[in-house]
N, CA, C and O atoms as a GROMACS GRO file, in nm:
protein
  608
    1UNK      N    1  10.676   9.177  12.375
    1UNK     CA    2  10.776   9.228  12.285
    1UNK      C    3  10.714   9.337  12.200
    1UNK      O    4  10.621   9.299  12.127
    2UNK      N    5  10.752   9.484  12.195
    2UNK     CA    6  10.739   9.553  12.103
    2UNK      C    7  10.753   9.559  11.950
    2UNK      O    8  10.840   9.489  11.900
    3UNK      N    9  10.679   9.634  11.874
    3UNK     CA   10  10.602   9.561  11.697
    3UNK      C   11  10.757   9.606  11.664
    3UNK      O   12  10.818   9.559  11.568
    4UNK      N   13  10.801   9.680  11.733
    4UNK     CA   14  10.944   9.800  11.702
    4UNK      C   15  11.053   9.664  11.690
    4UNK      O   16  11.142   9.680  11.606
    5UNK      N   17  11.054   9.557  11.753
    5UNK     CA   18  11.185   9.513  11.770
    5UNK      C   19  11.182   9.423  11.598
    5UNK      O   20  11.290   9.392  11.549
    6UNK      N   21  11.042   9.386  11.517
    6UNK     CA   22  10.970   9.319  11.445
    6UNK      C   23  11.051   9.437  11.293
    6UNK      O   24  11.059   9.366  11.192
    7UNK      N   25  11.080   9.516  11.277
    7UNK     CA   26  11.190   9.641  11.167
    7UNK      C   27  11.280   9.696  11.228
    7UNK      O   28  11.283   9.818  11.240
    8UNK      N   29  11.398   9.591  11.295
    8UNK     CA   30  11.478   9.668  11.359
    8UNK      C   31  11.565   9.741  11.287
    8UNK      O   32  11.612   9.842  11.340
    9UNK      N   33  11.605   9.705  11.146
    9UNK     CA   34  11.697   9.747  11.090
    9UNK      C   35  11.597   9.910  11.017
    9UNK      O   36  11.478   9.889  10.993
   10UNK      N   37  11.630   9.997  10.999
   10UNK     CA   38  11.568  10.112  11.011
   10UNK      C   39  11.485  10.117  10.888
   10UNK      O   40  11.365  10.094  10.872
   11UNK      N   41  11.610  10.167  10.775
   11UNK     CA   42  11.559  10.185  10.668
   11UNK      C   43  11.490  10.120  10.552
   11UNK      O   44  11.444  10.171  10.450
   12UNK      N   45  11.497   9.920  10.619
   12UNK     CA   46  11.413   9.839  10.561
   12UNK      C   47  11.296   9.783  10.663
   12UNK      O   48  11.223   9.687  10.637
   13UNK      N   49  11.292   9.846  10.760
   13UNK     CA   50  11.170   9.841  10.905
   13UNK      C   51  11.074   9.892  10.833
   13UNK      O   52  10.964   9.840  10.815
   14UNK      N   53  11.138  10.072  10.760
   14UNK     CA   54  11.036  10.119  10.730
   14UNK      C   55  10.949  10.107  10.615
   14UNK      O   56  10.838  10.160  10.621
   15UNK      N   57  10.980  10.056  10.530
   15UNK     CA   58  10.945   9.913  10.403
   15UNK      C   59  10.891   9.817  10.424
   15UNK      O   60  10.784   9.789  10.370
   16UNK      N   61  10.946   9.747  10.500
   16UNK     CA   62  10.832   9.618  10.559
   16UNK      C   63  10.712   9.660  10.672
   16UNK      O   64  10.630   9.578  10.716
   17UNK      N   65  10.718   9.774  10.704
   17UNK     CA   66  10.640   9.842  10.770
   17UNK      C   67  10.525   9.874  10.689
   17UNK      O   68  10.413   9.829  10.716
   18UNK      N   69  10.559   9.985  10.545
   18UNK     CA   70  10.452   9.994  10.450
   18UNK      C   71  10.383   9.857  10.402
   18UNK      O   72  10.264   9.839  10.428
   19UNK      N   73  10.462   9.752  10.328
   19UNK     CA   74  10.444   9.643  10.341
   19UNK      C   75  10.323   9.592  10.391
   19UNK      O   76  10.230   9.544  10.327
   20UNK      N   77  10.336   9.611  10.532
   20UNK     CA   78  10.229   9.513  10.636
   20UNK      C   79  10.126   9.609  10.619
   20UNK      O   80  10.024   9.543  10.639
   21UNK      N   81  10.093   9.722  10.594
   21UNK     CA   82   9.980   9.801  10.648
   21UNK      C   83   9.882   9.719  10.600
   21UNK      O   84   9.796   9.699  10.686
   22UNK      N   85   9.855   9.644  10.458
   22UNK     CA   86   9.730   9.618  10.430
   22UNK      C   87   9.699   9.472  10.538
   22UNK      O   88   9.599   9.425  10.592
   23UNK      N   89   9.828   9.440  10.535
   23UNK     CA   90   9.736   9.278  10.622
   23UNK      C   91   9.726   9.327  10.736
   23UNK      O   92   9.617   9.301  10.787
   24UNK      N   93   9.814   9.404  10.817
   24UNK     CA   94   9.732   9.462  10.958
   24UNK      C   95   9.590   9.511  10.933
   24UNK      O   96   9.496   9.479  11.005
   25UNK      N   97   9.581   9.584  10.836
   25UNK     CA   98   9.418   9.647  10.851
   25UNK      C   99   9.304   9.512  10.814
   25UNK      O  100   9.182   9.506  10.834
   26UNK      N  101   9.384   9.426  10.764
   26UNK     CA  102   9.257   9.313  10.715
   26UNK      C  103   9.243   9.252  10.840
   26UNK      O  104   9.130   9.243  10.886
   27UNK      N  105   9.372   9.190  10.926
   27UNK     CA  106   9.369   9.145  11.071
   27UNK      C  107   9.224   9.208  11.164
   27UNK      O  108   9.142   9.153  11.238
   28UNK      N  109   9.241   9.340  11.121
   28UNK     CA  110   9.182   9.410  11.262
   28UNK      C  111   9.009   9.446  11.163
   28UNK      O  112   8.912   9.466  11.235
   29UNK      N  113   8.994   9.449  11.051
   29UNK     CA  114   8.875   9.468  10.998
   29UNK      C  115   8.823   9.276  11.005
   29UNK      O  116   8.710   9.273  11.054
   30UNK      N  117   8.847   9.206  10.989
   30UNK     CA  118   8.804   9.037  10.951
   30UNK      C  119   8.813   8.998  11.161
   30UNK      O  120   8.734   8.922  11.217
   31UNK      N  121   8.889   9.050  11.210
   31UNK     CA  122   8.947   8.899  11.327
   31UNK      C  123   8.785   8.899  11.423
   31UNK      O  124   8.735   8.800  11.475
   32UNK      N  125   8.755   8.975  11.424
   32UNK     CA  126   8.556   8.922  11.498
   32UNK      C  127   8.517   8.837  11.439
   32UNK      O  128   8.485   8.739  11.506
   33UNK      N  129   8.503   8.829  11.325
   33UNK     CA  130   8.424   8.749  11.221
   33UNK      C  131   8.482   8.571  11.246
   33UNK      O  132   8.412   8.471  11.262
   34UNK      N  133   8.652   8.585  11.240
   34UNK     CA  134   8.701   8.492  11.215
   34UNK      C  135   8.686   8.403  11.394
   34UNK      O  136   8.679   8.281  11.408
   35UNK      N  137   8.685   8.485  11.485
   35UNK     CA  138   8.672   8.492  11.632
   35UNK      C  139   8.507   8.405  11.632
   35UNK      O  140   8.482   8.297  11.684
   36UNK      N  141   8.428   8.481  11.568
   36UNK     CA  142   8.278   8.427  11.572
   36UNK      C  143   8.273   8.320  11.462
   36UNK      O  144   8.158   8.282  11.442
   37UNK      N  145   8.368   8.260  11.382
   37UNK     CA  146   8.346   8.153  11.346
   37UNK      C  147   8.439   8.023  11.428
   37UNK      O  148   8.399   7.909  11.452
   38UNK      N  149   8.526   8.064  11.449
   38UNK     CA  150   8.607   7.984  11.569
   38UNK      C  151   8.502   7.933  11.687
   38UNK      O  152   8.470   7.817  11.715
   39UNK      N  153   8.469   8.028  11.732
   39UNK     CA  154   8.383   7.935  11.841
   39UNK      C  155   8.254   7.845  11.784
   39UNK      O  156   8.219   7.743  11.843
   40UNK      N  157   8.195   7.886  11.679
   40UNK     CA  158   8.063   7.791  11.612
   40UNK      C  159   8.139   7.730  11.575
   40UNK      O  160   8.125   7.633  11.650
   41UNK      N  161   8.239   7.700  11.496
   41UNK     CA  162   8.317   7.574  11.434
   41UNK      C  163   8.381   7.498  11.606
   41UNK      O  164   8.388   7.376  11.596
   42UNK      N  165   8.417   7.541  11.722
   42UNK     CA  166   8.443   7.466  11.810
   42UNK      C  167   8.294   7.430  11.916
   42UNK      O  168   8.299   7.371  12.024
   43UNK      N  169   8.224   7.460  11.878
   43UNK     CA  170   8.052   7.423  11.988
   43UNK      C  171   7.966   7.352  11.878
   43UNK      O  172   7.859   7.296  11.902
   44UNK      N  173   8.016   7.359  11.768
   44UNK     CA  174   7.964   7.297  11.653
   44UNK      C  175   7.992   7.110  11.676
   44UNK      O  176   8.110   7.078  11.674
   45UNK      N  177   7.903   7.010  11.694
   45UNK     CA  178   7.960   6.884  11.708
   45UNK      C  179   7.938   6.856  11.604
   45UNK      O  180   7.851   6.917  11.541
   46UNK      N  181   8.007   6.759  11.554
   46UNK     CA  182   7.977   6.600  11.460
   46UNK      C  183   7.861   6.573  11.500
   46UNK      O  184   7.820   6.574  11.617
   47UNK      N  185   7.793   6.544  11.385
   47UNK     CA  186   7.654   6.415  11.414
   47UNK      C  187   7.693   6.243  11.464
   47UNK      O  188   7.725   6.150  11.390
   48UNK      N  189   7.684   6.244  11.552
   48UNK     CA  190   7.677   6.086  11.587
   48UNK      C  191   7.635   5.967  11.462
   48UNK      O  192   7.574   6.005  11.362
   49UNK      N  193   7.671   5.830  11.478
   49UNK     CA  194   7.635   5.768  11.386
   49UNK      C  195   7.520   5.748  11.397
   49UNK      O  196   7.448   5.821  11.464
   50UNK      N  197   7.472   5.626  11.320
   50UNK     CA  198   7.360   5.577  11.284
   50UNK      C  199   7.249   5.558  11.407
   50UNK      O  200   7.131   5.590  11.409
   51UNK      N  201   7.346   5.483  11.527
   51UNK     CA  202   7.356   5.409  11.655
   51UNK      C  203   7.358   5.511  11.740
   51UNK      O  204   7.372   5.476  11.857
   52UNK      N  205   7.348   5.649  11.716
   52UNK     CA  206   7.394   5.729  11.843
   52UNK      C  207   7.504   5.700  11.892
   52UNK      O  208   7.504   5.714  12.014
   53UNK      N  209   7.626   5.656  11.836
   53UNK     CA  210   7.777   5.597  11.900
   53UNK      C  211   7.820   5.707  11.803
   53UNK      O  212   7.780   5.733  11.689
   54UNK      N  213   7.963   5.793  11.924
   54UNK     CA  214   8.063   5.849  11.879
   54UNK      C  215   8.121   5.800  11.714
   54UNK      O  216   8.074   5.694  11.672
   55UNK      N  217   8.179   5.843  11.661
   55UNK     CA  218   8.256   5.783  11.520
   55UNK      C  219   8.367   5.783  11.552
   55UNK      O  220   8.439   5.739  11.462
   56UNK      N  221   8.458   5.833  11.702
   56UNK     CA  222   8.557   5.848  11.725
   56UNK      C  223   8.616   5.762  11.788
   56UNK      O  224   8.535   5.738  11.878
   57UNK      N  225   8.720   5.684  11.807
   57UNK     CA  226   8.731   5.594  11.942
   57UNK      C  227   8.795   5.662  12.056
   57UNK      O  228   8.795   5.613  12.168
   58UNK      N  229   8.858   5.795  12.022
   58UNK     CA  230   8.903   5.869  12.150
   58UNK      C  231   8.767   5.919  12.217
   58UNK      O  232   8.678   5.993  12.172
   59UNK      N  233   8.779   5.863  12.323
   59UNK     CA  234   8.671   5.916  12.428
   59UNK      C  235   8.670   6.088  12.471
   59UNK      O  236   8.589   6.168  12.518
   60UNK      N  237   8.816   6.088  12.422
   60UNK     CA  238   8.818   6.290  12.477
   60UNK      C  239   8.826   6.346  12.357
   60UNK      O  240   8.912   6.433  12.343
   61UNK      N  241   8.727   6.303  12.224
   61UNK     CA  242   8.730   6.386  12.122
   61UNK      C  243   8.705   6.500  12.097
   61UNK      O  244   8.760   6.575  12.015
   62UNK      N  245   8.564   6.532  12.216
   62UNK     CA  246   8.511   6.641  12.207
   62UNK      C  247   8.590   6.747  12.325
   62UNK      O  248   8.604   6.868  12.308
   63UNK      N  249   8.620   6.695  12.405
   63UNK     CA  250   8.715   6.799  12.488
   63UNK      C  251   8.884   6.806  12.377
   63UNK      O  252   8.987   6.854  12.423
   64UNK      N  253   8.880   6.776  12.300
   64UNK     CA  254   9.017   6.804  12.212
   64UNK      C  255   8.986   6.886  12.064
   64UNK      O  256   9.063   6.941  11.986
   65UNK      N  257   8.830   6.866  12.062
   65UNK     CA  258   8.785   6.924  11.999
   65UNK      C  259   8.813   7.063  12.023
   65UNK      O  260   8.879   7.131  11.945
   66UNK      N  261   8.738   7.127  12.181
   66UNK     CA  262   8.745   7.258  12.212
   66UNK      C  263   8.849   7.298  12.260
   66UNK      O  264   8.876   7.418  12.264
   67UNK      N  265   8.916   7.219  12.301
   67UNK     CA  266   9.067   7.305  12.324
   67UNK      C  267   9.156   7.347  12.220
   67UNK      O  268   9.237   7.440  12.229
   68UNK      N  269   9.130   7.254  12.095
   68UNK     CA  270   9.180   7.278  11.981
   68UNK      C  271   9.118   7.413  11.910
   68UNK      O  272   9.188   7.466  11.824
   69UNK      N  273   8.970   7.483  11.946
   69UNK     CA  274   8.911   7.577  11.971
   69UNK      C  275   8.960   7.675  11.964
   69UNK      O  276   9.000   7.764  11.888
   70UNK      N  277   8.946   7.628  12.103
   70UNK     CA  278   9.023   7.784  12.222
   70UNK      C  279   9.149   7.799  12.155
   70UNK      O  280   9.172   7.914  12.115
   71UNK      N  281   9.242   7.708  12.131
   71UNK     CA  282   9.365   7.756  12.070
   71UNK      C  283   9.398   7.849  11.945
   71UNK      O  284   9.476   7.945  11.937
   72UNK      N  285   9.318   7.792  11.854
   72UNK     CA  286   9.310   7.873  11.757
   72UNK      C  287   9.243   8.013  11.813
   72UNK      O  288   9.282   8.108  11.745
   73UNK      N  289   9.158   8.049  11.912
   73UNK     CA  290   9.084   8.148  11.896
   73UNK      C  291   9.209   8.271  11.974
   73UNK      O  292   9.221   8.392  11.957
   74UNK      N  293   9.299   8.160  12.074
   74UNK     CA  294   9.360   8.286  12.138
   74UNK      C  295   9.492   8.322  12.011
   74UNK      O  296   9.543   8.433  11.997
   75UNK      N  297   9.519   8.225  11.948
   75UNK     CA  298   9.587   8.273  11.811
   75UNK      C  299   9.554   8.402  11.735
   75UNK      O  300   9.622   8.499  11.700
   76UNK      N  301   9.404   8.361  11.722
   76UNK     CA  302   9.346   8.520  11.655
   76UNK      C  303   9.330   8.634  11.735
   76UNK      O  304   9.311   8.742  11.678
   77UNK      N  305   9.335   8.629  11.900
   77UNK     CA  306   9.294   8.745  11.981
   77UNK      C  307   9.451   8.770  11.955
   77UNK      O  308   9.474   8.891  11.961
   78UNK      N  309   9.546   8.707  11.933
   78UNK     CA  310   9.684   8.770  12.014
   78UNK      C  311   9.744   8.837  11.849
   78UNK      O  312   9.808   8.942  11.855
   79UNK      N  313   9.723   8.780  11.725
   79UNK     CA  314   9.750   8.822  11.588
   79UNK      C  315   9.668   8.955  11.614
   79UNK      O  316   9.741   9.051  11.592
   80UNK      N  317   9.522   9.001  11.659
   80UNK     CA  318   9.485   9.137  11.650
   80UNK      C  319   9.575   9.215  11.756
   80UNK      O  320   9.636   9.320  11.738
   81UNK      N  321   9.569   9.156  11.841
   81UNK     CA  322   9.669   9.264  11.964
   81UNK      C  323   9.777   9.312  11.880
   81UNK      O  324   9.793   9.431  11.904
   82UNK      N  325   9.867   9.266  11.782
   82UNK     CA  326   9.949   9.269  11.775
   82UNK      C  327   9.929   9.341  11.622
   82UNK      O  328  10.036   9.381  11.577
   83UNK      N  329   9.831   9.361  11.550
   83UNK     CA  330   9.789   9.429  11.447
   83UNK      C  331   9.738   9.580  11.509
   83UNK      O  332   9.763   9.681  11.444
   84UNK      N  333   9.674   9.589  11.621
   84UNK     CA  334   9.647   9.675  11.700
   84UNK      C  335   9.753   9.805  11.712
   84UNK      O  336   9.747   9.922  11.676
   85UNK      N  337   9.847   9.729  11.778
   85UNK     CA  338   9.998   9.761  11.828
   85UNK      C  339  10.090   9.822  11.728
   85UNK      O  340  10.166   9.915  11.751
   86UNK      N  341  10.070   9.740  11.580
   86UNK     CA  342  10.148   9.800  11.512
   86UNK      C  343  10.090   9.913  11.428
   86UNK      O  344  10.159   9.970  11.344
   87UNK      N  345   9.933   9.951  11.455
   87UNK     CA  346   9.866  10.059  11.339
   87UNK      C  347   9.882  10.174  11.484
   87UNK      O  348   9.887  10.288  11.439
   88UNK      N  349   9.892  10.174  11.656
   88UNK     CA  350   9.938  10.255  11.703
   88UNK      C  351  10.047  10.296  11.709
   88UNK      O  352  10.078  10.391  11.780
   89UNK      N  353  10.139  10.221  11.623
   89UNK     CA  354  10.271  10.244  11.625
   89UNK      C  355  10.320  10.339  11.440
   89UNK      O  356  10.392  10.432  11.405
   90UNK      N  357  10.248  10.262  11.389
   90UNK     CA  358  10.253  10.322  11.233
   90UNK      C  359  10.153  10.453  11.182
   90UNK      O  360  10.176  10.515  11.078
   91UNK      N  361  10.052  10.478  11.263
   91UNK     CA  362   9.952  10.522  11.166
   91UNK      C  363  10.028  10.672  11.192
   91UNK      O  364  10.066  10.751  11.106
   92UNK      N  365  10.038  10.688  11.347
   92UNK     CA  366  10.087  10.844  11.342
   92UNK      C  367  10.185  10.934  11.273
   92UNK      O  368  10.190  11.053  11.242
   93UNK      N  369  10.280  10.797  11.260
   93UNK     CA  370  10.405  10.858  11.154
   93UNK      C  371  10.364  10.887  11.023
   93UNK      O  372  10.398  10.978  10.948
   94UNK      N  373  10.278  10.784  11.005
   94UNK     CA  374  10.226  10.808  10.874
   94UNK      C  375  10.152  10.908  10.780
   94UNK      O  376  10.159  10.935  10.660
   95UNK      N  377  10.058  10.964  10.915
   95UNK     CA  378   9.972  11.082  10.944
   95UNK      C  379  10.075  11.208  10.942
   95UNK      O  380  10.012  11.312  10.924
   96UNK      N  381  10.206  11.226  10.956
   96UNK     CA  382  10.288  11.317  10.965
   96UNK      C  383  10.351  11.310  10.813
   96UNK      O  384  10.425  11.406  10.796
   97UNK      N  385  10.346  11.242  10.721
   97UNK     CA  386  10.432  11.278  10.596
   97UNK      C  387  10.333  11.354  10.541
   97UNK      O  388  10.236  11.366  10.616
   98UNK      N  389  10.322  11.422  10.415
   98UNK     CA  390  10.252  11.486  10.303
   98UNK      C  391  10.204  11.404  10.217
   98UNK      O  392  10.267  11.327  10.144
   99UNK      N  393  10.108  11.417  10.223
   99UNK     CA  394  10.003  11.351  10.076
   99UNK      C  395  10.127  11.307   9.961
   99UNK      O  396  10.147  11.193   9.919
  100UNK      N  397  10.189  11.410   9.929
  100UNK     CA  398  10.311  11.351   9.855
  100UNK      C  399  10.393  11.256   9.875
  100UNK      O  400  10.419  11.181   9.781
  101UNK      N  401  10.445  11.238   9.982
  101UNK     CA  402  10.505  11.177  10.022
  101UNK      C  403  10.471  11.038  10.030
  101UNK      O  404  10.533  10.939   9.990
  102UNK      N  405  10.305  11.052  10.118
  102UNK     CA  406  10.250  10.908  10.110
  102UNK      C  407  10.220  10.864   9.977
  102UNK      O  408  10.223  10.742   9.965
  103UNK      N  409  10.190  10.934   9.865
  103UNK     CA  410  10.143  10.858   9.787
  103UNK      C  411  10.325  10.770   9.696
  103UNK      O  412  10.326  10.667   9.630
  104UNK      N  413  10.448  10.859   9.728
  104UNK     CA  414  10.564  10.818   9.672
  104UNK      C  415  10.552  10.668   9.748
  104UNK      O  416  10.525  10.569   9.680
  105UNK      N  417  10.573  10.659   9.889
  105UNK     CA  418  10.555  10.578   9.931
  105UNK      C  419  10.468  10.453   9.886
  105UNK      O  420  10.516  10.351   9.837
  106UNK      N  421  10.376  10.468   9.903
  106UNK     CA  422  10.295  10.339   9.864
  106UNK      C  423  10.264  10.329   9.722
  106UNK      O  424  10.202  10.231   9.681
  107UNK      N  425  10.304  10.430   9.637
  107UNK     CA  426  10.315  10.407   9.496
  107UNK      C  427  10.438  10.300   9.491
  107UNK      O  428  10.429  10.197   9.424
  108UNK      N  429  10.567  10.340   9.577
  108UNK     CA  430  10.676  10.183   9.530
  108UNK      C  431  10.651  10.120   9.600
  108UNK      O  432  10.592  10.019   9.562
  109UNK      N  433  10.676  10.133   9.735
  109UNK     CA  434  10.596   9.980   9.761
  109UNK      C  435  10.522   9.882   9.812
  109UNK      O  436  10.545   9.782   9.881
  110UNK      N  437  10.412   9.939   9.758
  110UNK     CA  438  10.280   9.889   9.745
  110UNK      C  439  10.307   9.739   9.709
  110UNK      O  440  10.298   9.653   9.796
  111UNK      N  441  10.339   9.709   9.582
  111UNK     CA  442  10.413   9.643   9.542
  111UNK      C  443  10.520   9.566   9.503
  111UNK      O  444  10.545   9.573   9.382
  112UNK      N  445  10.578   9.507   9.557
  112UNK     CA  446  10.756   9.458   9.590
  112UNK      C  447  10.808   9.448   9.424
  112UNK      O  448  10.913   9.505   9.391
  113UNK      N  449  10.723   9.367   9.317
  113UNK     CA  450  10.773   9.330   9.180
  113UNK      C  451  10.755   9.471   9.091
  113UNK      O  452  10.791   9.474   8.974
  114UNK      N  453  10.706   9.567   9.145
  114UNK     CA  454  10.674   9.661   9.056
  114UNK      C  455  10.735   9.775   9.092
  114UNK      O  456  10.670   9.878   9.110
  115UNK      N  457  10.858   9.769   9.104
  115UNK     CA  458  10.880   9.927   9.140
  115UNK      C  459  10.974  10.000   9.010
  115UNK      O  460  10.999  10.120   9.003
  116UNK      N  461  11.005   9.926   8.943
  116UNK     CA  462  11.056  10.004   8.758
  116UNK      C  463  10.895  10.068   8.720
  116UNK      O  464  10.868  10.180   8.676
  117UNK      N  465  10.830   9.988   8.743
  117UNK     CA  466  10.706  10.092   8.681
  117UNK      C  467  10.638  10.222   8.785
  117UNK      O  468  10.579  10.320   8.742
  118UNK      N  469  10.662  10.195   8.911
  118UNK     CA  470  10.629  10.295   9.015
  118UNK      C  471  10.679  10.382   9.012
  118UNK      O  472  10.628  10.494   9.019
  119UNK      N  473  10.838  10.344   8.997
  119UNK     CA  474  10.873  10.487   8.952
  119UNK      C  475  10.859  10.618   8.829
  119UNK      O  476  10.872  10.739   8.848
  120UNK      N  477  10.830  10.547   8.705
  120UNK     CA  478  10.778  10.606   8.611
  120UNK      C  479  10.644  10.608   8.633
  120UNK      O  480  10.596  10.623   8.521
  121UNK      N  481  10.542  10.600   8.726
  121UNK     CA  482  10.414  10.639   8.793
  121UNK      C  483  10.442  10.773   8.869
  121UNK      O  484  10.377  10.872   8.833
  122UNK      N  485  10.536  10.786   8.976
  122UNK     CA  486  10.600  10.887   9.043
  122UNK      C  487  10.659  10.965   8.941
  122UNK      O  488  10.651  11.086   8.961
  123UNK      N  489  10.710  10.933   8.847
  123UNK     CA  490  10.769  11.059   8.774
  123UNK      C  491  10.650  11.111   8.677
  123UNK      O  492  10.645  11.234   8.668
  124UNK      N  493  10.574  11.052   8.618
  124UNK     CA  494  10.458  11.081   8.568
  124UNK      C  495  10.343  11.181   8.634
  124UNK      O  496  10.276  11.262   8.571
  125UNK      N  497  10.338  11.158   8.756
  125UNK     CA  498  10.250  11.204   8.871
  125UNK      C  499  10.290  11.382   8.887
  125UNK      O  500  10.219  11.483   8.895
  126UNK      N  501  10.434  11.360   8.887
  126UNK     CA  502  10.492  11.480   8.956
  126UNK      C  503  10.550  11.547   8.871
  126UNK      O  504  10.577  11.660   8.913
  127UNK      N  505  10.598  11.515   8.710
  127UNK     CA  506  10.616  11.561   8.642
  127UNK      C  507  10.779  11.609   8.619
  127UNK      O  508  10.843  11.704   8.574
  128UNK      N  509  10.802  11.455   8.690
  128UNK     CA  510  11.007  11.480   8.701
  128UNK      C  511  10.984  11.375   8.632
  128UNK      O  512  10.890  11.306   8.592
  129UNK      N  513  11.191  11.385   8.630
  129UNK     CA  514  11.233  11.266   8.560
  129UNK      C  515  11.275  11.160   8.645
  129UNK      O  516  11.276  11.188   8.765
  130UNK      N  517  11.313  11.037   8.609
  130UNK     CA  518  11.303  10.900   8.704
  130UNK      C  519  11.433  10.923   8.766
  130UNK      O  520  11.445  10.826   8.842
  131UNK      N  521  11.526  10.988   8.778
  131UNK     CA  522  11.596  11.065   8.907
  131UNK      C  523  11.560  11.088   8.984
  131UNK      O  524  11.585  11.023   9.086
  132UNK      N  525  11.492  11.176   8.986
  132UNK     CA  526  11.425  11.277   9.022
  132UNK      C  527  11.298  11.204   9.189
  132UNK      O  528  11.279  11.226   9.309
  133UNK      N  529  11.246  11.108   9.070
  133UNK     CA  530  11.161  11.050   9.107
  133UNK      C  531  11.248  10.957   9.261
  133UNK      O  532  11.224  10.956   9.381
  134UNK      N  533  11.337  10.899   9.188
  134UNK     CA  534  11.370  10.791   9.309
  134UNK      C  535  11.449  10.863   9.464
  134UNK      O  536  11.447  10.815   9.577
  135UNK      N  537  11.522  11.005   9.412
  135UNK     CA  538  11.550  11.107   9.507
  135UNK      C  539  11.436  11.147   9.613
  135UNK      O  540  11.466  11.212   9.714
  136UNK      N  541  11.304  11.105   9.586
  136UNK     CA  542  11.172  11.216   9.618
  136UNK      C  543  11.146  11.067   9.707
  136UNK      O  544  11.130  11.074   9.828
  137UNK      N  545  11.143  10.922   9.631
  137UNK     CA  546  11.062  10.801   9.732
  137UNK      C  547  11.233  10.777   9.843
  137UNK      O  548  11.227  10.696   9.935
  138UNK      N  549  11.372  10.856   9.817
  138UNK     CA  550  11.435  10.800   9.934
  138UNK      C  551  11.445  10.953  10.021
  138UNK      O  552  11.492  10.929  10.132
  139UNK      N  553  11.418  11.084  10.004
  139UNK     CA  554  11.342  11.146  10.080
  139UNK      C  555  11.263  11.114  10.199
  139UNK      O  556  11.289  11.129  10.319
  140UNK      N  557  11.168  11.070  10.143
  140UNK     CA  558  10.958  11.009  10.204
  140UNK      C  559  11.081  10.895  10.315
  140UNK      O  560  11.100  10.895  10.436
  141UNK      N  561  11.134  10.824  10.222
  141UNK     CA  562  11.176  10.675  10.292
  141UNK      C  563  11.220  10.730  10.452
  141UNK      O  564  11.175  10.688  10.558
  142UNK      N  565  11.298  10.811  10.436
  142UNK     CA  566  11.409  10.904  10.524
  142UNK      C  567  11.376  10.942  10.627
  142UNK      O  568  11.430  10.925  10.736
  143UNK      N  569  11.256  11.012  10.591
  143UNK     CA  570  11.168  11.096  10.719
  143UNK      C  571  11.075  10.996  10.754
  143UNK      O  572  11.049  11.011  10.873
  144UNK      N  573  10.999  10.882  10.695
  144UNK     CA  574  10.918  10.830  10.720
  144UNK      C  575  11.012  10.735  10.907
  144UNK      O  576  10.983  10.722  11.026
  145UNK      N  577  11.134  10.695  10.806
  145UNK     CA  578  11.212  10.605  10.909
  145UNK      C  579  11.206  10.666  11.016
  145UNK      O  580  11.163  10.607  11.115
  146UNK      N  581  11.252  10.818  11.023
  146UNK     CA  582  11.314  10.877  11.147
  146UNK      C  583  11.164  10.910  11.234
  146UNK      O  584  11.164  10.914  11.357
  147UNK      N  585  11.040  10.933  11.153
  147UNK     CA  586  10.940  10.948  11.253
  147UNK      C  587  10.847  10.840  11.344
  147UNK      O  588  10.763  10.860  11.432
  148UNK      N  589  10.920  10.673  11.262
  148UNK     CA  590  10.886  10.547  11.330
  148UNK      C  591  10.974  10.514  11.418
  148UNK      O  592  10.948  10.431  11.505
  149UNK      N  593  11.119  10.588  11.405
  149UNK     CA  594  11.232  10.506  11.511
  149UNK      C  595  11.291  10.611  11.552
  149UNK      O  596  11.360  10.601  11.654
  150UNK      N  597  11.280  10.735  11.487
  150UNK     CA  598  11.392  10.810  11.546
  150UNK      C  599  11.493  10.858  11.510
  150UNK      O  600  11.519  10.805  11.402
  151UNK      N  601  11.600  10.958  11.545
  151UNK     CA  602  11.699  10.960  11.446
  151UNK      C  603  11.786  10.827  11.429
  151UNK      O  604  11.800  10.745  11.520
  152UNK      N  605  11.849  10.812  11.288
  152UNK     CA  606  11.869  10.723  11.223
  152UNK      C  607  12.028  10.719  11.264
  152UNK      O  608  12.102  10.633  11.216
   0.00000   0.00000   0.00000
């Protein structure tokens, strides 16, 4: 399934789109790490007791151990594929607005609770008034949409 079908609705795709950029980039900067602790935490055993006897009474602890592993690990290969997918899908559009633009953008919302003050950040920045200002982030919004999906 394409990251596209994930903001279908356009002009709030492209919002929850800004949105995700930071946890996609943490996905794809952290998921080795988290990949190389997945497998030491699944090849990693329990110490046996006292007796050298399991502590477990399931005899297939340790094969439920690593499948429980592997599961989690293809969890994290398929969360990067899919962080992958959506920074080839986002970054270029993104790469096409103006410094202005991006910064209107992720000046509102960067933040979901803060956008009364973003905008008097944007109007501060640019030296309009908070009209002015919110005309300029549904601009950015506008073109940003149409260069992730298309005309609108």
């Amino acid at each position: 399934m394409s990251v596209i079908w994930k903001y279908l609705n356009k002009r709030s795709g492209a919002i929850d789109a800004i949105r995700d950029y930071d946890s996609m980039q943490f996905i794809i900067e952290n998921t080795s790490e988290d990949i190389k602790q997945a497998y030491a935490a699944m090849t990693s055993l329990h110490p046996s007791g006292f007796n050298g006897m399991p502590h477990s009474s399931n005899p297939h602890a340790v094969e439920d151990h690593i499948i429980s592993g592997l599961a989690d690990i293809d969890i994290l290969k398929e969360r990067y594929r899919q962080a992958l997918e959506y920074m080839a899908w986002f970054q270029p559009a993104w790469e096409k607005l103006s410094s202005d633009e991006q910064y209107v953008l992720q000046t509102f919302y960067a933040d979901e609770d803060a956008q009364t003050s973003a905008v008097y950040a944007i109007a501060d920045h640019f030296h309009i008034e908070r009209s002015s200002a919110y005309k300029r982030k549904n601009r950015a919004l506008a073109k940003f949409a149409i260069l992730l999906f298309g005309k609108t």
